[in-house]
Each structure stands twice: as structure tokens, then as C-alpha cells.
C-alpha positions as CSV (number, residue, x, y, z in Angstrom):
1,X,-15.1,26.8,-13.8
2,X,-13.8,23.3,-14.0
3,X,-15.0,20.6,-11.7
4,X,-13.3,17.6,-10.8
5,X,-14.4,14.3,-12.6
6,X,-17.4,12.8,-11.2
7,X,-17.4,9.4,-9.6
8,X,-16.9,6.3,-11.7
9,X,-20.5,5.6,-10.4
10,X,-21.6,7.6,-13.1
11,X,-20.7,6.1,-16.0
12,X,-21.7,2.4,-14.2
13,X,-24.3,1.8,-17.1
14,X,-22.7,3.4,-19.8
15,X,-23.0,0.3,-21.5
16,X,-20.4,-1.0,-23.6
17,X,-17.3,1.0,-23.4
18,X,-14.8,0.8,-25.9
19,X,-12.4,-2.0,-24.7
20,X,-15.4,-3.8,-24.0
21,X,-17.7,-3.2,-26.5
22,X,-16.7,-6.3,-29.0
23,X,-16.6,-8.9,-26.1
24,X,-20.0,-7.7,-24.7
25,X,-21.5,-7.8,-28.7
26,X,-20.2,-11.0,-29.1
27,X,-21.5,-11.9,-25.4
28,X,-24.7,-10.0,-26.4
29,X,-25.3,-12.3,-29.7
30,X,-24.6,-15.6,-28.2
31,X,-27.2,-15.2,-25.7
32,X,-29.8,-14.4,-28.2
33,X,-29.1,-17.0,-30.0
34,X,-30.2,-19.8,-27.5
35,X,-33.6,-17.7,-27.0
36,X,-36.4,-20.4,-27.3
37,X,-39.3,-17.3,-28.4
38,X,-41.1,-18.6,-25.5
39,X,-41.2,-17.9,-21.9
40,X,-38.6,-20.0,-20.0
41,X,-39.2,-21.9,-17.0
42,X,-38.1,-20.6,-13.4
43,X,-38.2,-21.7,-9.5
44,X,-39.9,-20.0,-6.9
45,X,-38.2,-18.9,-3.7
46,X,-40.8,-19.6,-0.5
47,X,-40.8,-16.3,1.7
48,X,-41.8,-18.1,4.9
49,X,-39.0,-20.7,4.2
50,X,-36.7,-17.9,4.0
51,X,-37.6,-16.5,7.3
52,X,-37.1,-19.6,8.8
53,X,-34.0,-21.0,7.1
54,X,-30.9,-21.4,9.2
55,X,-28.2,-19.6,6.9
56,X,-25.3,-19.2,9.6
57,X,-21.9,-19.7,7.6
58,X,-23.1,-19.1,4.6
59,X,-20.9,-17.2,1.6
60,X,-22.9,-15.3,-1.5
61,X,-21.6,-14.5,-4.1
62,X,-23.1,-10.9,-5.6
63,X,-22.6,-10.9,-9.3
64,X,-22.7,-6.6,-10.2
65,X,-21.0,-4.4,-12.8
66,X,-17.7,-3.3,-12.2
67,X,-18.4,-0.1,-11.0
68,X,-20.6,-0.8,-8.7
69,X,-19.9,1.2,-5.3
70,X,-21.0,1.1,-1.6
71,X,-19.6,2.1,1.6
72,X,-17.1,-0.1,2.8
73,X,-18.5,-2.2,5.4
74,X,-21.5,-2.4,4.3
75,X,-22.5,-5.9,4.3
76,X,-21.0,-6.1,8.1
77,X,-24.5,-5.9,9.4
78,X,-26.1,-8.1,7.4
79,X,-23.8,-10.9,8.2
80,X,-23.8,-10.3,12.0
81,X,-27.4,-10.6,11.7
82,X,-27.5,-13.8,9.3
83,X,-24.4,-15.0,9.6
84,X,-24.2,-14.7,5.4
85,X,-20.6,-13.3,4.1
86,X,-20.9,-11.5,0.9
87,X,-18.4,-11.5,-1.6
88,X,-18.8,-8.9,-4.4
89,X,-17.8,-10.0,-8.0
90,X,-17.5,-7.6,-10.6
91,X,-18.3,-8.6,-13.9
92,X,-17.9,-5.9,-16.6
93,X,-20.4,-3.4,-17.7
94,X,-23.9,-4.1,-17.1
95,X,-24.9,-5.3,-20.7
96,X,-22.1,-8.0,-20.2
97,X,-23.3,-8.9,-16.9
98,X,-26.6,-9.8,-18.3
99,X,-25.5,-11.3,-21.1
100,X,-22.5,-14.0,-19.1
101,X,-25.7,-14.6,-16.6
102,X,-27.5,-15.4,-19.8
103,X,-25.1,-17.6,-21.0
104,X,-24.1,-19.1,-17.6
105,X,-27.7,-20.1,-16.9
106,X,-28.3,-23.3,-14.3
107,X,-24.5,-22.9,-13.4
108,X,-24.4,-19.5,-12.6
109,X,-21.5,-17.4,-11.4
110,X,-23.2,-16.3,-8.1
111,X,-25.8,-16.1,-6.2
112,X,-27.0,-12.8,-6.5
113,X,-27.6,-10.4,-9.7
114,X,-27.4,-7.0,-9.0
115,X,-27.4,-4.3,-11.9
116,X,-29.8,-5.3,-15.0
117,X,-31.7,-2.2,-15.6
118,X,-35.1,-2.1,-17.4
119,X,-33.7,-1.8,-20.9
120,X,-31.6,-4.8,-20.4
121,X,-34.3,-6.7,-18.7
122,X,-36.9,-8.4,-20.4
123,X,-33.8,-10.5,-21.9
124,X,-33.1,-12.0,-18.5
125,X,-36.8,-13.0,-17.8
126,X,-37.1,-14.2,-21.6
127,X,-33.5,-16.4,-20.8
128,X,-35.3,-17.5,-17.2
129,X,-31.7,-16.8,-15.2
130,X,-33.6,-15.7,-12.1
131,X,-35.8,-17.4,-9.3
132,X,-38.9,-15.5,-8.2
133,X,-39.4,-14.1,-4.8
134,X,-42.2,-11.9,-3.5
135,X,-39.7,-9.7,-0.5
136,X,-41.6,-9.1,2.2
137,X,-39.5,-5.4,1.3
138,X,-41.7,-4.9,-1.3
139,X,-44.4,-2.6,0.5
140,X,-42.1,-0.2,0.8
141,X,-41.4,0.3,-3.2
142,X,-43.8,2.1,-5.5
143,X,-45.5,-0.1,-8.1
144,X,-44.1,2.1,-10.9
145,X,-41.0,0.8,-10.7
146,X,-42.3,-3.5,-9.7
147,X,-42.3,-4.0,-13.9
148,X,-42.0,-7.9,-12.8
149,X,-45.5,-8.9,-11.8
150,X,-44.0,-12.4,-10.8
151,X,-40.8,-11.2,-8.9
152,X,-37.7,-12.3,-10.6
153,X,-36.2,-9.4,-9.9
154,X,-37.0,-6.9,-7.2
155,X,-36.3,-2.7,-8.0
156,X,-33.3,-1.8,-6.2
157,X,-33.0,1.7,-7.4
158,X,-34.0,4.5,-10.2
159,X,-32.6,7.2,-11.9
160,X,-33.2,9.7,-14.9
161,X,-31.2,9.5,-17.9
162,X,-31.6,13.5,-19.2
163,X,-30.1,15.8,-21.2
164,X,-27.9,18.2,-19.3
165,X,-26.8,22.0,-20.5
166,X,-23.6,24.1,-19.1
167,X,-25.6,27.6,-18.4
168,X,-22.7,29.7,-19.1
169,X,-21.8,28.4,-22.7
170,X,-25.7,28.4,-24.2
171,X,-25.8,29.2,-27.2
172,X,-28.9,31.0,-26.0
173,X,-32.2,30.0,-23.9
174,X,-32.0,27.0,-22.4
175,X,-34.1,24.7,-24.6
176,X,-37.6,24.2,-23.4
177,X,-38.5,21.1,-24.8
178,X,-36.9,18.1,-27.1
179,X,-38.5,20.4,-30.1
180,X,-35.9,22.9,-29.2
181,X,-33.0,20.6,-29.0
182,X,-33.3,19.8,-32.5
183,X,-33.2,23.7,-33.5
184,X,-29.9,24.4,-35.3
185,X,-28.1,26.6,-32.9
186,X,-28.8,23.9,-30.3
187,X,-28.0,20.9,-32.0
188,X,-24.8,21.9,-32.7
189,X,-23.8,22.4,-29.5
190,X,-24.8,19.2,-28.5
191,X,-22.9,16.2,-27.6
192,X,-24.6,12.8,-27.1
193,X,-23.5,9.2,-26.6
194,X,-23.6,6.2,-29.3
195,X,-26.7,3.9,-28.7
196,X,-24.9,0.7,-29.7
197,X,-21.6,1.5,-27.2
198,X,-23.4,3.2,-24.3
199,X,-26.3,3.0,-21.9
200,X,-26.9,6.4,-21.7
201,X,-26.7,6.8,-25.3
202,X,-29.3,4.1,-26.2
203,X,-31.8,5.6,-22.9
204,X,-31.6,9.1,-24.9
205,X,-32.7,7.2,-28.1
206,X,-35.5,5.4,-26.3
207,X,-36.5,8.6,-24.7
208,X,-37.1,10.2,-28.6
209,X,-39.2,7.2,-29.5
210,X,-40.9,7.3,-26.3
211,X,-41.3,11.2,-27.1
212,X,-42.3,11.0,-31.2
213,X,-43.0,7.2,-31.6
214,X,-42.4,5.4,-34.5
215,X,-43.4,7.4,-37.4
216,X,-41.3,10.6,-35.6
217,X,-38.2,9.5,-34.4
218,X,-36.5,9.1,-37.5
219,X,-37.0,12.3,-38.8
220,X,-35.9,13.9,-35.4
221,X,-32.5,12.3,-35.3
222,X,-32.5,13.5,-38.5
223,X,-33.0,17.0,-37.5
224,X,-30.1,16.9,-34.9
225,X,-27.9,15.3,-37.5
226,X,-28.4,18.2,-40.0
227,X,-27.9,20.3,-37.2
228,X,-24.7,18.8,-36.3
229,X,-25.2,16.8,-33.1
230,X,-21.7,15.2,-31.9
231,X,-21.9,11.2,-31.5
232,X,-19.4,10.1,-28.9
233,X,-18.8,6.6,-28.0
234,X,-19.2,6.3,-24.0
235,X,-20.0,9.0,-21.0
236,X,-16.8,10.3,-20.0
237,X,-15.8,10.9,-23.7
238,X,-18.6,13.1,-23.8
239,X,-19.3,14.1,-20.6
240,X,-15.2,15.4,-20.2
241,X,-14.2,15.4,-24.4
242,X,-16.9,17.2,-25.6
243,X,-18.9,19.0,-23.1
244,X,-18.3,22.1,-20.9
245,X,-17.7,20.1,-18.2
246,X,-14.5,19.1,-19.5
247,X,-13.3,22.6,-21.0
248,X,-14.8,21.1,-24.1
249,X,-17.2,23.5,-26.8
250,X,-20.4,21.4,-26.3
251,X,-23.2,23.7,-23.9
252,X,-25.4,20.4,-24.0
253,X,-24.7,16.8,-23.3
254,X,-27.3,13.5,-22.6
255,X,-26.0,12.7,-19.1
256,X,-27.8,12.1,-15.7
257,X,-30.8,14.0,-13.5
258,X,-28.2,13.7,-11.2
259,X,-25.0,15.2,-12.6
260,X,-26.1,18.7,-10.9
261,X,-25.9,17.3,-7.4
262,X,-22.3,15.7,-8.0
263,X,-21.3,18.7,-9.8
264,X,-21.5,20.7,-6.5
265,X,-20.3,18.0,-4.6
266,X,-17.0,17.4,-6.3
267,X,-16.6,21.0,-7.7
268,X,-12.7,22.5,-7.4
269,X,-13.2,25.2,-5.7
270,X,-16.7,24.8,-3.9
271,X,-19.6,26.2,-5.4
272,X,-23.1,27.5,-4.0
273,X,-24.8,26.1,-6.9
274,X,-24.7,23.7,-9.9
275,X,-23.2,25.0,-13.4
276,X,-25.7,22.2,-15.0
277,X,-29.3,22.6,-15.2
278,X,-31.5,19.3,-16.8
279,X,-34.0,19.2,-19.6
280,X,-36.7,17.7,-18.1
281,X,-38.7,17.5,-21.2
282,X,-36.0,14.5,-22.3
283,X,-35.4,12.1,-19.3
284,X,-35.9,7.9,-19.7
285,X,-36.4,6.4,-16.2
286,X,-34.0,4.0,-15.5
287,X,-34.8,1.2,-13.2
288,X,-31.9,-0.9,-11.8
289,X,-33.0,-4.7,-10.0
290,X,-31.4,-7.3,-8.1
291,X,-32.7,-10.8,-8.4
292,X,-31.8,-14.2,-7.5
293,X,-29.8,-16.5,-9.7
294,X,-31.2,-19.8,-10.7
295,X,-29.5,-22.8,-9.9
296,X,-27.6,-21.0,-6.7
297,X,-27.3,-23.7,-4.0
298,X,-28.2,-21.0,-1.4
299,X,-31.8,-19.7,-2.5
300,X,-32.7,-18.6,1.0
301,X,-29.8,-16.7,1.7
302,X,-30.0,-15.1,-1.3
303,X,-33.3,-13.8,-0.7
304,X,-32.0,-12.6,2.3
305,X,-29.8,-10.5,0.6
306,X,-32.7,-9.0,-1.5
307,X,-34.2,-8.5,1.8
308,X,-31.0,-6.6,2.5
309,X,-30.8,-4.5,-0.4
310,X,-34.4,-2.9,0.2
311,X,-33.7,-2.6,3.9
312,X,-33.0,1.2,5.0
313,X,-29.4,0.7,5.8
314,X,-28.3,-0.1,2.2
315,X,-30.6,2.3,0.8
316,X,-29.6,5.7,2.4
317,X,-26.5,4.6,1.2
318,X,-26.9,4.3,-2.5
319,X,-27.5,8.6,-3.6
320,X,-24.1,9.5,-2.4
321,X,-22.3,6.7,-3.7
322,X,-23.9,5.9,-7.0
323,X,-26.0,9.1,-7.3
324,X,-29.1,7.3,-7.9
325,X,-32.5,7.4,-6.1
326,X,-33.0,4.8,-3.4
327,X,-36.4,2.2,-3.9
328,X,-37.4,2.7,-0.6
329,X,-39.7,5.4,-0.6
330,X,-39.4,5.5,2.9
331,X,-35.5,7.0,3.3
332,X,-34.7,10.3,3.1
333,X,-32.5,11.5,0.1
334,X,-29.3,13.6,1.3
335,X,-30.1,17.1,1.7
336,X,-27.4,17.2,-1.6
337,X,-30.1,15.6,-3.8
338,X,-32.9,17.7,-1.8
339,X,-31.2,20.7,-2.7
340,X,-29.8,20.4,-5.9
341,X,-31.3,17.7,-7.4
342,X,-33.8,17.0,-10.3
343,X,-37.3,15.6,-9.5
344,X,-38.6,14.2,-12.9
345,X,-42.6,13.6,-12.0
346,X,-43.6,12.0,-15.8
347,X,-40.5,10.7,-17.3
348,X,-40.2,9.2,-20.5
349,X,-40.2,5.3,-20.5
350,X,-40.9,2.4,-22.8
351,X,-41.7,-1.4,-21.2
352,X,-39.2,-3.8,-21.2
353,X,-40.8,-6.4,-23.9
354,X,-41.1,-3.2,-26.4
355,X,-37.2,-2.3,-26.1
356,X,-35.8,-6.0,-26.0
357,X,-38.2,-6.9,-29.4
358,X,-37.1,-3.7,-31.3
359,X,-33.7,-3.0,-29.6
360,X,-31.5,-4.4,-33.3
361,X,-34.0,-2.9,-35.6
362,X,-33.4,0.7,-33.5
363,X,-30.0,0.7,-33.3
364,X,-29.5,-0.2,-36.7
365,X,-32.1,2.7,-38.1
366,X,-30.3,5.1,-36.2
367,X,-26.6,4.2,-37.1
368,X,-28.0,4.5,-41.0
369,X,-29.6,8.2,-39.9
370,X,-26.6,9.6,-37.9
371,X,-23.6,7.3,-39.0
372,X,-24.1,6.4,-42.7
């Protein structure tokens, strides 16, 4: 069976895609360099202030990724109630958005930062590009995913970065664990995404850190490499090169907790059930924020528009649109995700401080395992 391509929401935070790959390096690089090795300084946004502040006639600017995708409209509500326009401005893939806030710190493109994820941000809070604000939204959010004890940024959404088998072309069994990945017959038919060009390629090589730490990991990349693992540069040339998904010979590919659900929402013809099923034993959480830019010349209304984002009415409208898991636990996922989807109850992550201190060092032990 072939499906039709899943949404462009998909491959949102694959990182650095090809055409973009040498700007955001480049971007990526220049940013570091200005890094002081201490904390920077940062302003704090007043919640009652907020409440209070007359923001009629105001225009934000929310600085996302390119692909980011909501329901048009969306923002209607929200300015009949504030009287704040939103203007959306897309800014690449969500390594480069990071990095051009980085380097646009104090002047800052927008108001608004929506899309730095937890692997991307302890570099933000290190560079001091956002304002804090406690949202009043926040007692709606599980603490799990508040990795900010001061509130820069404020958890948005979450989703699982797993590896995902076609049933039909398994070599065999479905593997059980990340142990059985690595056996021959299965790393061969497995297709996974370069670290260095793509999000979800980098979250499957913090998930076998997370998993064997660091006197293990080596020596399990080096498993799948003698076992013939295919390194692809981005999602979709995995996802629809390589995998079954796209006709191609691979049974197993890292993509998304997810993928199921869209897989039986977009398949050509309609299907009672997903084709995918998701190694549990492999997924790295994923936590997306929003937070409020320093030196925007509207800090209340801003807030108000992290207000916004946690409010039910966005939120029931993130699953279906980017097929991740709202922050608010109290909406109600789409019967889609209820019914198809993946609950991951103890997935793999790693804090923020630990990826952005080691991220290089990584990257560059696993291009000499796999590459060299």
C-alpha cells in the first residue's frame, strides 16, 4: 500500500535540510562564538502588568520555522479579544531560527519566538534572547515538560521522536528493544537520518546515549554500522527514499510517535489501521516552547500571545495540524491520536545543558563511527 506524503508538519524540525544546511552551520557557529560561558542577563515580564496593559492596536510579530501550520484564522479570536494582530514570520528551519534570534539579540526580528525545542534550547537561555514570564497558563502544563525554572520560555507542545517499522516488509519480529535494532538482519533494513543535517536524526542519537550513556553509544552505532544502517540526510529522504513508506526497501525508519495516526489519515485508499507500528523502547521527547523576545517594544502583548498559545483554542488545534501533543493537559486529543496513536509513558531524554555542552563533540564521534 502506498500512502500519500504526510504533511510538511512533519518534517518541521528536521533540522537543517540540505539547501539550508551550510547557512544554518555558518548561522549555528557565529552564534556560538559570542557566547560569554556565563549566564546572560534578561528582563522580566510583570504578569499583573500584563493583565492590565491596554494593548488595543497592537501588531506582533511571531518569529517560527517555516513550516509551522495552524488553521487559518486562528489568531482572529485573539485579536478581537486584545485588539493584537499577529503577523506570522517564517524563518527557516528551527536550528536557524534559534541561531538568527541568537544573533539578532536586543534588536530582534519579532516579538514572539515560537519553535526552539529542548535540544536547541539551552543555547537561547545561555545567549539571554528571551524575557521571562511566569503565564498564569502554566497550571494547566505538567512540570515535566516546564525545563525553565525561571520562564523564558513556556512549553507549547511535545512529541516523540521514535523509530518506526512497515509491518509487512520486517525482515522478521518487530524488534523489541534498541538491542534488537542493532541485530544484523534489522540493521540492515534500517534507514535513519544524519545527526548534523536533521532534527530527527540527532533526537535518535541522543536517544542511544540517553539509552547506553557514554561508555555504550559508540560501540552501538558501531553495531548498526556493521550491520549496514542507511544514513540519509533529512526526513523525507528517508521517510519517502528509503523507507516502505515511499516504495523504498527499508522495513525501519527513525521518524515520529505520530507517523501512525497521519498514516491513516492521509492513506490513498483509506485504511482501518496504520501500516507503521513504533518502537517504543527508542523514543527522545521532544519539547517545543514559545517565549518572548528581548528588546520587543511590546512585552505585554507578547505575553498575551503566550497566554494565547496555552489557551484551549490554539491547543486543540495543534495534533491535527502539526501532529504533535498539545501542553495543555486539559484538551482532548482527536479521537485520531486516541485511536491510533502512540502513548510513550518513560521516554528517553537528556537536559538541555547536557546536549548543548556535548552537542560538537557527539556529532563529531559519530560522523568518525558511521561516515569515516
Amino acid at each position: 500500500m502506498m500512502t500519500k506524503p504526510l504533511p510538511r508538519s512533519f518534517s518541521r524540525r528536521c533540522g537543517l535540510g540540505m539547501a539550508s544546511s551550510a547557512l544554518t552551520l555558518c548561522l549555528v557557529a557565529a552564534a556560538c562564538g559570542e557566547s560569554s560561558g556565563s549566564p546572560a542577563p534578561f528582563s522580566t515580564v510583570d504578569a499583573d502588568a500584563v493583565a492590565s496593559a491596554d494593548t488595543q492596536g497592537t501588531t506582533l510579530t511571531l518569529v517560527t520555522h517555516e513550516s509551522f501550520t495552524v488553521t487559518d484564522g486562528i489568531f482572529d479570536s485573539f485579536t478581537a479579544t486584545t485588539g493584537i494582530s499577529v503577523e506570522v514570520l517564517g524563518a527557516g528551519d528551527a536550528g536557524e531560527v534559534v541561531s538568527r534570534a541568537v544573533l539578532a539579540k536586543g534588536q530582534p526580528e519579532g516579538d514572539v519566538l515560537f519553535g526552539i525545542d529542548n535540544t536547541f534550547l539551552q543555547r537561547g537561555l545561555d545567549a539571554g534572547i528571551f524575557s521571562a514570564y511566569e503565564s498564569p497558563m502554566l497550571e494547566v502544563v505538567p512540570a515535566a515538560l516546564q525545563l525553565d525554572p525561571q520562564h523564558r520560555v513556556t512549553p507549547i507542545d511535545y512529541g516523540d521522536v521514535c523509530v518506526n517499522y512497515w509491518s509487512d516488509a520486517l525482515p522478521g519480529e518487530p524488534p523489541r528493544n534498541m538491542d534488537d535494532l542493532a541485530m544484523p538482519e534489522n540493521a540492515a533494513s534500517f534507514v535513519t537520518e544524519n545527526p548534523e543535517t536533521s532534527s530527527p536524526g540527532f533526537a535518535f542519537l541522543l536517544a542511544t546515549i540517553a539509552t547506553y550513556g557514554e561508555d555504550g553509544w559508540q560501540d552501538y552505532w558501531q553495531r548498526l554500522a556493521d550491520g549496514g544502517v542507511t544514513i540519509e540526510s533529512g526526513w523525507e529522504e528517508a521517510y519517502y527514499g528509503r523507507f516502505a513508506a515511499g516504495g523504498g526497501p527499508k522495513a525501519l525508519v527513525t521518524s515520529y510517535a505520530s507517523s501512525p495516526v497521519a498514516e491513516v489519515i492521509f492513506a490513498d485508499p483509506p485504511v482501518d489501521s496504520p501500516p507503521t507500528g513504533v518502537l517504543v523502547d527508542s523514543c527522545f521527547r521532544q519539547v517545543e516552547f514559545a517565549g518572548i523576545l528581548e528588546g520587543t517594544d511590546h512585552p505585554e502583548a507578547a505575553a498575551k500571545l503566550i497566554d494565547f498559545l496555552l489557551s484551549s483554542e490554539f491547543q486543540v488545534d495543534i495534533p491535527l495540524n502539526m501532529f504533535v501533543v498539545p501542553a495543555n493537559a486539559d484538551v482532548e486529543l482527536p479521537a485520531e491520536f486516541v485511536a491510533f496513536g502512540v502513548v510513550v509513558e518513560e521516554p528517553l531524554t537528556l537536559s538541555p545543558q547536557e546536549i548543548e555542552k556535548n552537542r560538537s563533540r557527539w556529532t563529531e564521534q559519530w560522523t568518525d563511527i558511521v561516515l569515516r
